[in-house]
NUDREN-934581 format. One record per atom (N, C-alpha, C): residue number from 1; x, y, z; atom name; residue in one letter. Coordinates in steps of 0.05 Angstrom, whole numbers. Layout:
% residues N
{atom NUM, {X, Y, Z}, 'CA', 'A'} ...
***
This chain:
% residues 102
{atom 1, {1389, 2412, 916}, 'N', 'X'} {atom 1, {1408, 2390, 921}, 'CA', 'X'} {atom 1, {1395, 2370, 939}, 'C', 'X'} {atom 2, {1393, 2335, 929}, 'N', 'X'} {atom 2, {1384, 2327, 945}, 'CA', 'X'} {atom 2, {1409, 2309, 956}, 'C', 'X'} {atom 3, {1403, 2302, 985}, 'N', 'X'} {atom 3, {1431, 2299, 1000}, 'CA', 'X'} {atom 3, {1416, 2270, 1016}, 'C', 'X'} {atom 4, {1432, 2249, 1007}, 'N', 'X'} {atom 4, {1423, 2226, 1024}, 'CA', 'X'} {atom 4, {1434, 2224, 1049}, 'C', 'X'} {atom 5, {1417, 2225, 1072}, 'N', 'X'} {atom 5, {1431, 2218, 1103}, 'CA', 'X'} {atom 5, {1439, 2188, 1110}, 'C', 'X'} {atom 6, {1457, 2176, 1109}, 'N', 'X'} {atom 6, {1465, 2152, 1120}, 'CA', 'X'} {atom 6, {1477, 2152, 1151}, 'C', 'X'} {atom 7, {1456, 2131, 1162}, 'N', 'X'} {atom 7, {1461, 2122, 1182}, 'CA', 'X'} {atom 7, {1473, 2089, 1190}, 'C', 'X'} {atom 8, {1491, 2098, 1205}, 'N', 'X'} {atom 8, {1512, 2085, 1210}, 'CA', 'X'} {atom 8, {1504, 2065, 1231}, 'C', 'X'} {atom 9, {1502, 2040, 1240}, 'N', 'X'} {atom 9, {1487, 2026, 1255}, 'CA', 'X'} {atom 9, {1507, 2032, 1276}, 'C', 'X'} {atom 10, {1491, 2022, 1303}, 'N', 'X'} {atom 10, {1508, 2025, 1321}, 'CA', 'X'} {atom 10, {1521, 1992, 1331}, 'C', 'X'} {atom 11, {1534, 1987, 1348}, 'N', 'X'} {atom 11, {1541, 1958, 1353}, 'CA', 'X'} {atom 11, {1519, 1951, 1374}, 'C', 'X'} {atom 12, {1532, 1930, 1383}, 'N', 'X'} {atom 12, {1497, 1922, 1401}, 'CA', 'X'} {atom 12, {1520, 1912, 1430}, 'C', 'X'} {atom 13, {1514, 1945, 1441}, 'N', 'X'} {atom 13, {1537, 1944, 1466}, 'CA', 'X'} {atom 13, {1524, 1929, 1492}, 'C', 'X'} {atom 14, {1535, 1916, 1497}, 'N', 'X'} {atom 14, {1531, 1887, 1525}, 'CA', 'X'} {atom 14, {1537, 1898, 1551}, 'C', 'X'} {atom 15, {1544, 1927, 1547}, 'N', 'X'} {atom 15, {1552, 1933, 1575}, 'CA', 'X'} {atom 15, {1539, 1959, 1580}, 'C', 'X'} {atom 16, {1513, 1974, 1571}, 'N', 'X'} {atom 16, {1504, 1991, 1576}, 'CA', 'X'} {atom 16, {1535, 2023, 1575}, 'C', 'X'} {atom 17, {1551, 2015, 1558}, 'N', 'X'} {atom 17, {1568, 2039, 1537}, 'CA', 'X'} {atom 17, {1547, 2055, 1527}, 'C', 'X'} {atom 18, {1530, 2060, 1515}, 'N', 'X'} {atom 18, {1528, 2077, 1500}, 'CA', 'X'} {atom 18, {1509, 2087, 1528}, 'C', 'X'} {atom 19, {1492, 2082, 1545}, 'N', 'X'} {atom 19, {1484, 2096, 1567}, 'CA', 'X'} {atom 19, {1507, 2115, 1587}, 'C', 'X'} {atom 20, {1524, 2100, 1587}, 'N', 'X'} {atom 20, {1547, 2106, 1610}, 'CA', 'X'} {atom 20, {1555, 2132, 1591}, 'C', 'X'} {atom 21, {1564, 2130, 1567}, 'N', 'X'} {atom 21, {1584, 2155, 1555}, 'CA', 'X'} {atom 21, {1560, 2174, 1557}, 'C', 'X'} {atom 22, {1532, 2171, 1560}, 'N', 'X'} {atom 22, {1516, 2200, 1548}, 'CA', 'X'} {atom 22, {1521, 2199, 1580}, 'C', 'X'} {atom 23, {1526, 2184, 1608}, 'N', 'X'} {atom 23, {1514, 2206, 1629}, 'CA', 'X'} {atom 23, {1543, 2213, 1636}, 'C', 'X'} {atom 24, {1568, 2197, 1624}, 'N', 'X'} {atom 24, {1596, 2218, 1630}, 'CA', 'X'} {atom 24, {1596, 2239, 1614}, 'C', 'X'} {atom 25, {1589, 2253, 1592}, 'N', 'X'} {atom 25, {1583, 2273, 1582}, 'CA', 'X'} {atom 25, {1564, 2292, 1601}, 'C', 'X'} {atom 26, {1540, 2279, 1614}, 'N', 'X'} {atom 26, {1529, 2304, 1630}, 'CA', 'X'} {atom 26, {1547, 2305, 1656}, 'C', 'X'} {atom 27, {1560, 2291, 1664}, 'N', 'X'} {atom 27, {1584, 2296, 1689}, 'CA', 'X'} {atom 27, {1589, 2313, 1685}, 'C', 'X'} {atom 28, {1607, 2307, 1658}, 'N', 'X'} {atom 28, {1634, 2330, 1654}, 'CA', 'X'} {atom 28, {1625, 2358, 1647}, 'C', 'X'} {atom 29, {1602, 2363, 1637}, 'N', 'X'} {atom 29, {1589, 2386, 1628}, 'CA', 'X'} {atom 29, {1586, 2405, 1651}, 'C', 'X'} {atom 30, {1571, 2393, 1666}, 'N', 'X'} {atom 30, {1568, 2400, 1700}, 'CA', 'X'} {atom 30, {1591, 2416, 1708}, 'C', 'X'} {atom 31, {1614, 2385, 1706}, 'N', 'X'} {atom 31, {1639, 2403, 1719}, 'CA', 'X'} {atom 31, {1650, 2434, 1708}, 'C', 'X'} {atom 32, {1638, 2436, 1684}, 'N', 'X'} {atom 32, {1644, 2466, 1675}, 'CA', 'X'} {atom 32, {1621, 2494, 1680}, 'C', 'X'} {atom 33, {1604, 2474, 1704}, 'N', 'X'} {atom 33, {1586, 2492, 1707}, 'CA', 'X'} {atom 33, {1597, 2493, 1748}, 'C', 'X'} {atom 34, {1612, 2485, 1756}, 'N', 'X'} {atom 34, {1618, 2481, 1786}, 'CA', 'X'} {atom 34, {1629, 2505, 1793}, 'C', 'X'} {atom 35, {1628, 2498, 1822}, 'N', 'X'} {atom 35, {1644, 2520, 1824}, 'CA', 'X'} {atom 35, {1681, 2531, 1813}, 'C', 'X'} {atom 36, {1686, 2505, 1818}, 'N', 'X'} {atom 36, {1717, 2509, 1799}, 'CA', 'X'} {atom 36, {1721, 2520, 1777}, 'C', 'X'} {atom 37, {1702, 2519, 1758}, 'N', 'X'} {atom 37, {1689, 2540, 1730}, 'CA', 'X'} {atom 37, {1687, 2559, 1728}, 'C', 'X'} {atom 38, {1685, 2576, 1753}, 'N', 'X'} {atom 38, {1670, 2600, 1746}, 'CA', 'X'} {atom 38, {1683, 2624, 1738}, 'C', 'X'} {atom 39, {1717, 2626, 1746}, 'N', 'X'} {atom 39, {1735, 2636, 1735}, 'CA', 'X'} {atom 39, {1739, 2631, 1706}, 'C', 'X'} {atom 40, {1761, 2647, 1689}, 'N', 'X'} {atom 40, {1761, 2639, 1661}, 'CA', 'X'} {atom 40, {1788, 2615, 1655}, 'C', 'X'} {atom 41, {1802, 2610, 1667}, 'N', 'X'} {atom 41, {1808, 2585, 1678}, 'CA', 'X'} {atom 41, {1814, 2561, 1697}, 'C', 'X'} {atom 42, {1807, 2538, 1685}, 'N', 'X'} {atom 42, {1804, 2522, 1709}, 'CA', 'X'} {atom 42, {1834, 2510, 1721}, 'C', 'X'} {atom 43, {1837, 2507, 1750}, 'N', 'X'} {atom 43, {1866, 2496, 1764}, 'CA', 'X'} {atom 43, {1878, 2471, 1742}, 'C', 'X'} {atom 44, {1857, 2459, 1737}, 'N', 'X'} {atom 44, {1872, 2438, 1720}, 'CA', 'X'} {atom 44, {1890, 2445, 1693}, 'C', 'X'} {atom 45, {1880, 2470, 1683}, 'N', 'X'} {atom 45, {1889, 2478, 1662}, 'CA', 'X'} {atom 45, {1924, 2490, 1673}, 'C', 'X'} {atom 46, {1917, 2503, 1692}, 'N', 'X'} {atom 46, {1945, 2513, 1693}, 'CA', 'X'} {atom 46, {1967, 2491, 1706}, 'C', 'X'} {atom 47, {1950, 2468, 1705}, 'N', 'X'} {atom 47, {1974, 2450, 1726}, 'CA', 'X'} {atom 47, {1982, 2438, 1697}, 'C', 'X'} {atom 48, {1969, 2430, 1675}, 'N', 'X'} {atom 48, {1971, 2427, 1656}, 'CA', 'X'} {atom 48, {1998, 2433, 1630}, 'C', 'X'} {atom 49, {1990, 2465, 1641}, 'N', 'X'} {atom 49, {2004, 2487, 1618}, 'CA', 'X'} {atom 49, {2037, 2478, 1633}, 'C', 'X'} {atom 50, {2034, 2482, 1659}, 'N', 'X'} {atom 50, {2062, 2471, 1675}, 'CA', 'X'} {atom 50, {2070, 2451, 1675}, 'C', 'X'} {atom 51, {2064, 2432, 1659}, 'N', 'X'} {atom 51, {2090, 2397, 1649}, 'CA', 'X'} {atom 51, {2069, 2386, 1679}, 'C', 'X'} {atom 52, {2056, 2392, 1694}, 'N', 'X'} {atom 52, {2052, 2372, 1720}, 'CA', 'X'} {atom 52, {2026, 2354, 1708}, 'C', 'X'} {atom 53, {2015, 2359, 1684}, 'N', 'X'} {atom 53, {1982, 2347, 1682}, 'CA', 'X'} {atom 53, {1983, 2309, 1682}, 'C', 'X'} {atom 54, {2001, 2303, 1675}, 'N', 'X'} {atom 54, {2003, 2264, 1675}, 'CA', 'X'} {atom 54, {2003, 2261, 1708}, 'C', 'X'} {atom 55, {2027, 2274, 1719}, 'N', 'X'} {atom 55, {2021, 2272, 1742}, 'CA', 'X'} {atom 55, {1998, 2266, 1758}, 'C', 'X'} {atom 56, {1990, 2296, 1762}, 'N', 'X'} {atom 56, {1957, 2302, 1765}, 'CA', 'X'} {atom 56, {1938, 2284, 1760}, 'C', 'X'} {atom 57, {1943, 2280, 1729}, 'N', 'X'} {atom 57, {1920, 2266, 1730}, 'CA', 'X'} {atom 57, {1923, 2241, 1729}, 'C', 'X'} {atom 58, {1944, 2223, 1745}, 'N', 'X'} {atom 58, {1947, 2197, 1743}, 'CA', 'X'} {atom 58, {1950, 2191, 1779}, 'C', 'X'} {atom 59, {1950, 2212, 1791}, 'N', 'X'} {atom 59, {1948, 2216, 1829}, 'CA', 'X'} {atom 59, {1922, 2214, 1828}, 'C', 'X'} {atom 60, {1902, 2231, 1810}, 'N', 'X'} {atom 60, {1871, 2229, 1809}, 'CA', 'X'} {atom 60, {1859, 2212, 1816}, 'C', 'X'} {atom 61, {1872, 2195, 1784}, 'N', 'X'} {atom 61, {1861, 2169, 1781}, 'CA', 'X'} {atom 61, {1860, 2151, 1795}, 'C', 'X'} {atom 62, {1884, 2145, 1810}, 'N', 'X'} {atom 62, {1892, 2131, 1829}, 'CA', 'X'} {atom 62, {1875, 2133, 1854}, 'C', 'X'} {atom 63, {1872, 2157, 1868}, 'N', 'X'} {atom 63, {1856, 2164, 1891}, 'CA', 'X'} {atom 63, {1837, 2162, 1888}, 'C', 'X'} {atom 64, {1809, 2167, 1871}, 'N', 'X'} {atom 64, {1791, 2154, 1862}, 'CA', 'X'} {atom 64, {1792, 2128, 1860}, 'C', 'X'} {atom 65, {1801, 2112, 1844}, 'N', 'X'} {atom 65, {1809, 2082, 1849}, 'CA', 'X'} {atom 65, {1801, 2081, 1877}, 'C', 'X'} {atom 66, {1820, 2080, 1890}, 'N', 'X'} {atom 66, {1826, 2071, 1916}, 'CA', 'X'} {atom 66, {1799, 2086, 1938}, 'C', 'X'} {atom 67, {1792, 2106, 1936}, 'N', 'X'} {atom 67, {1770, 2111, 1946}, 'CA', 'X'} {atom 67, {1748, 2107, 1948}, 'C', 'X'} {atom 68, {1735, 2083, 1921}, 'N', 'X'} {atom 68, {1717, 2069, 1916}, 'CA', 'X'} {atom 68, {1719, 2050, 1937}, 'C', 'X'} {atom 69, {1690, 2059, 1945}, 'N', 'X'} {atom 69, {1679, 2027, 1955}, 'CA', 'X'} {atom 69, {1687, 2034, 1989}, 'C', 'X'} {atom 70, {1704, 2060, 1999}, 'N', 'X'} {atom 70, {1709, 2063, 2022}, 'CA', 'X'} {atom 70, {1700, 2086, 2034}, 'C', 'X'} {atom 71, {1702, 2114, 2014}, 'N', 'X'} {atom 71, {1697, 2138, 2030}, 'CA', 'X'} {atom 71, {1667, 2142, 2015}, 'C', 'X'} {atom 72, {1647, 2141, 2026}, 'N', 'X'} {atom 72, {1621, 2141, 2015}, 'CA', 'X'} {atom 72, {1606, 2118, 2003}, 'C', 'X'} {atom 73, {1622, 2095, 2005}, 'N', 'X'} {atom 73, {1617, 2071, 1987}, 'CA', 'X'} {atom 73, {1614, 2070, 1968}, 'C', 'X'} {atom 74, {1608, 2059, 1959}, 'N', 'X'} {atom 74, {1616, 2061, 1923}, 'CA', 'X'} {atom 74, {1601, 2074, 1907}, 'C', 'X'} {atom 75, {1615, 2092, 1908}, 'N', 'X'} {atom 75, {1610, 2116, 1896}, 'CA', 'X'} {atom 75, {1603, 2121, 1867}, 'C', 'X'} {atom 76, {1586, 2110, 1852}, 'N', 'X'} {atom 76, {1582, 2120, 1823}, 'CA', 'X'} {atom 76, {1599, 2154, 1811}, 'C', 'X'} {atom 77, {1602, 2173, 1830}, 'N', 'X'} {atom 77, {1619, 2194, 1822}, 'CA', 'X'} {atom 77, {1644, 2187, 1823}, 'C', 'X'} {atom 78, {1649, 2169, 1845}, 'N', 'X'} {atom 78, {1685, 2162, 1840}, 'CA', 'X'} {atom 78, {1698, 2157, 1822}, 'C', 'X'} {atom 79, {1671, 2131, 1804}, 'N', 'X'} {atom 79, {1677, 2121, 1783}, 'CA', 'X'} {atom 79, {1687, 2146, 1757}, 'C', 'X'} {atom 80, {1658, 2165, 1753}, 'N', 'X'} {atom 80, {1654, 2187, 1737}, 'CA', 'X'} {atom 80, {1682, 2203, 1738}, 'C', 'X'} {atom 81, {1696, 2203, 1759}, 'N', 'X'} {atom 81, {1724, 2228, 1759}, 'CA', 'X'} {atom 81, {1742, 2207, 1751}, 'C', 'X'} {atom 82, {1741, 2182, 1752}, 'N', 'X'} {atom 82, {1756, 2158, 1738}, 'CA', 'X'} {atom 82, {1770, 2165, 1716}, 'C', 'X'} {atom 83, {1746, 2170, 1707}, 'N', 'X'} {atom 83, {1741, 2160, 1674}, 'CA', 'X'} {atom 83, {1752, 2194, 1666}, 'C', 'X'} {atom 84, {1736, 2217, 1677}, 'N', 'X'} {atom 84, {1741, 2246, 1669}, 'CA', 'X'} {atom 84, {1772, 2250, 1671}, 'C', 'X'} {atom 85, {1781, 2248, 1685}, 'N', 'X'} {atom 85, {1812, 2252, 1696}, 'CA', 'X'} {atom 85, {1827, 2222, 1673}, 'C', 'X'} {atom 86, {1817, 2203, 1653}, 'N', 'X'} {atom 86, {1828, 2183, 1647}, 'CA', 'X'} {atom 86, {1816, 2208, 1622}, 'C', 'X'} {atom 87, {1800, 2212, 1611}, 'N', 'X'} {atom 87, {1798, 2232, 1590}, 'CA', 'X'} {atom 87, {1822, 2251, 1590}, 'C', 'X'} {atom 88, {1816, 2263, 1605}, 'N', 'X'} {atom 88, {1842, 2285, 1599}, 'CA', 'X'} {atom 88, {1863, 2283, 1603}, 'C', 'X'} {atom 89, {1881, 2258, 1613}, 'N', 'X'} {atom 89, {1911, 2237, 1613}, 'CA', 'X'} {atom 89, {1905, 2243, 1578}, 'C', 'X'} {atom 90, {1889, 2223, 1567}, 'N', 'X'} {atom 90, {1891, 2224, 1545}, 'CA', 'X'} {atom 90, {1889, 2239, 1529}, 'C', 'X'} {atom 91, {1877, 2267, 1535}, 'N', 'X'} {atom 91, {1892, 2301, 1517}, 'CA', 'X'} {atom 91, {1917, 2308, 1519}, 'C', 'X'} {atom 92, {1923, 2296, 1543}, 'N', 'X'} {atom 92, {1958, 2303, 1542}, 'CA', 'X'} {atom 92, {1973, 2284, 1537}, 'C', 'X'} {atom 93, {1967, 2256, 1527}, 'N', 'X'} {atom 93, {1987, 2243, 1512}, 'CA', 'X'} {atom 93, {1983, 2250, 1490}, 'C', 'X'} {atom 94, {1967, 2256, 1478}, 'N', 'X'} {atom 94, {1955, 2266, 1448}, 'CA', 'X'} {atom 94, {1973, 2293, 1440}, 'C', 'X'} {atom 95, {1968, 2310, 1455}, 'N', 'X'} {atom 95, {1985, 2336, 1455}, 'CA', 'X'} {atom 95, {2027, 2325, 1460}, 'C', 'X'} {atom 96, {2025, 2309, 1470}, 'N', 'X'} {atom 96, {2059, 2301, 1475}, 'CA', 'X'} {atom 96, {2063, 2291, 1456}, 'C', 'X'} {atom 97, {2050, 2270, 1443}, 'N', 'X'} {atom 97, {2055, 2254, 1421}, 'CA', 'X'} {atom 97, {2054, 2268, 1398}, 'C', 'X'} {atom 98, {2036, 2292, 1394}, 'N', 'X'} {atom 98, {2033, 2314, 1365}, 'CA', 'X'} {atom 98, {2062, 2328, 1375}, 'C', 'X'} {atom 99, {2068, 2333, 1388}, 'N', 'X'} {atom 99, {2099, 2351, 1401}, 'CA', 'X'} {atom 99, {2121, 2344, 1393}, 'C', 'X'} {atom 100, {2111, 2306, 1396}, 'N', 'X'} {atom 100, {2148, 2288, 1389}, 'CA', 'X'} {atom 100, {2147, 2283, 1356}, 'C', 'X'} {atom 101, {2134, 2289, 1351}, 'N', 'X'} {atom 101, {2123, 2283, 1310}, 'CA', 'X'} {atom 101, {2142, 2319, 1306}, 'C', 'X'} {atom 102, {2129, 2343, 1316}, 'N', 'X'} {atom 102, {2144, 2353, 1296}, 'CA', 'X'} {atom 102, {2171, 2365, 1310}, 'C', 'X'} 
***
């Protein structure tokens, strides 16, 4: 069987995106290698499973925010838990919104 590979161009990103998502992927990878990991679940999960995770992760977001640029100066990791904690807001609107469908 011969199988043609098509490749899909990429856009021609102006903001160094496609750098930024490969080093928030090695962030977040990390974080499952931290110490918070090492158990077979992580605190976030269970604050999660308990209705508290928008919360959580919108106090995160927020505190990060606001901690840029003051506690360490500007922090390139502040940014990184930004964005990680803005990832997983958005597993749990995804999961609420598949919830209110059926």
């Amino acid at each position: 069987m011969n199988m043609k590979v098509v490749k899909i161009p990429t856009p021609p990103y102006k903001f160094g995106e496609d750098k930024v998502l490969g080093e928030l992927r090695e962030y977040i990878d990390a974080t499952y290698e931290s110490h918070y990991a090492k158990r077979k679940y992580q605190s976030t999960e269970f604050i999660v499973d308990c209705g508290h995770g928008e919360g959580f992760c919108l106090g995160n977001i927020l505190k990060y925010v606001q901690r840029y640029g003051r506690k360490n100066g500007k922090s390139r990791k502040d940014l990184m838990k930004v964005l990680h904690y803005g990832i997983i807001m958005l597993h749990i609107h995804d999961e609420e919104s598949e919830n209110e469908v059926k």
